[in-house]
N, C-alpha and C positions, 0 to 999 in steps of 0.2 A: 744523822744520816738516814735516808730512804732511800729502796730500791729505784732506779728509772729503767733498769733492762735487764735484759740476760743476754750474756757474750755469748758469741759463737764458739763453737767444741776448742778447747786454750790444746793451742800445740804441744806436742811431747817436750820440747825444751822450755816451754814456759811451765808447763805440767810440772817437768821436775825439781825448777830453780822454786815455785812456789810452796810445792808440800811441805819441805822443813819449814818455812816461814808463818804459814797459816797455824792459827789457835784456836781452838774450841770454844764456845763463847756460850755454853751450856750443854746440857745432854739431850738436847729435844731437837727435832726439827720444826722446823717454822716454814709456811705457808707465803707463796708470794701474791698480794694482788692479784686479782686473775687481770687485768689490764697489762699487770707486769709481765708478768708470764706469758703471757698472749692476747689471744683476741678475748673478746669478753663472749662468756659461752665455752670456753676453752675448760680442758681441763687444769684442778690446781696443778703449782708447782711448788712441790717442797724444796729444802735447803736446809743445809749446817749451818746455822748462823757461826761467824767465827770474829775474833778480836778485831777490828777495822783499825792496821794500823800496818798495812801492808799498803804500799803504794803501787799501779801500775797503769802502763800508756796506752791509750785504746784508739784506735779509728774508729771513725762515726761517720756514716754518710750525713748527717745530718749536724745541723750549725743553729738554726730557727728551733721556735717553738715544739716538744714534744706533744704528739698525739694522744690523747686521753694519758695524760702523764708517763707518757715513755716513749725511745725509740721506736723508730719508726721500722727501723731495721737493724737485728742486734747488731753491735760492735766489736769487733775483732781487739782482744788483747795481744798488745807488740812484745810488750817486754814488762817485767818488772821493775822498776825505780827505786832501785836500794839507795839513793840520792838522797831521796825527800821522804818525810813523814807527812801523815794527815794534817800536820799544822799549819805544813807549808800550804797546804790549798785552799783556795779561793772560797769562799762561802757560795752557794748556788742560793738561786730565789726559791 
């Protein structure tokens, strides 16, 4: 798995179905891309890395290729998918 964005501010109700679910995936923070995080020139952006096995739905304006490898504009988390695990999803290129 590798970053391609950062979601826009996750609603109070996705906020709170999430925090019991997320796991810690060490003691450190880690650093995104600066493409990731923003524009390049941007300042970094850190993160909890945490277990990748939480599934959830996002909008994306965007469907085509990403822009210096990411959205073009963040995307909005709908909901979380207690449905599916990360098995179920598709391999990206």
């Amino acid at each position: 798995m590798r970053a391609v964005g950062v979601s826009l501010p996750l609603g109070q109700a996705v906020r709170h179905e999430l925090l019991p679910l997320l796991r810690p995936a060490g003691d450190t923070e880690a650093e995104l891309p600066r493409t990731v995080g923003g524009l390049p020139g941007a300042d970094p952006v850190y993160y909890r890395p945490v277990i990748p096995d939480v599934v959830v739905e996002i909008e994306a304006d965007q469907t085509g290729p990403r822009e210096l490898g990411r959205f073009r504009h963040r995307p909005r988390v709908l909901r979380v998918r207690g449905d599916l695990t990360a098995d179920n999803l598709p391999c990206a290129p």
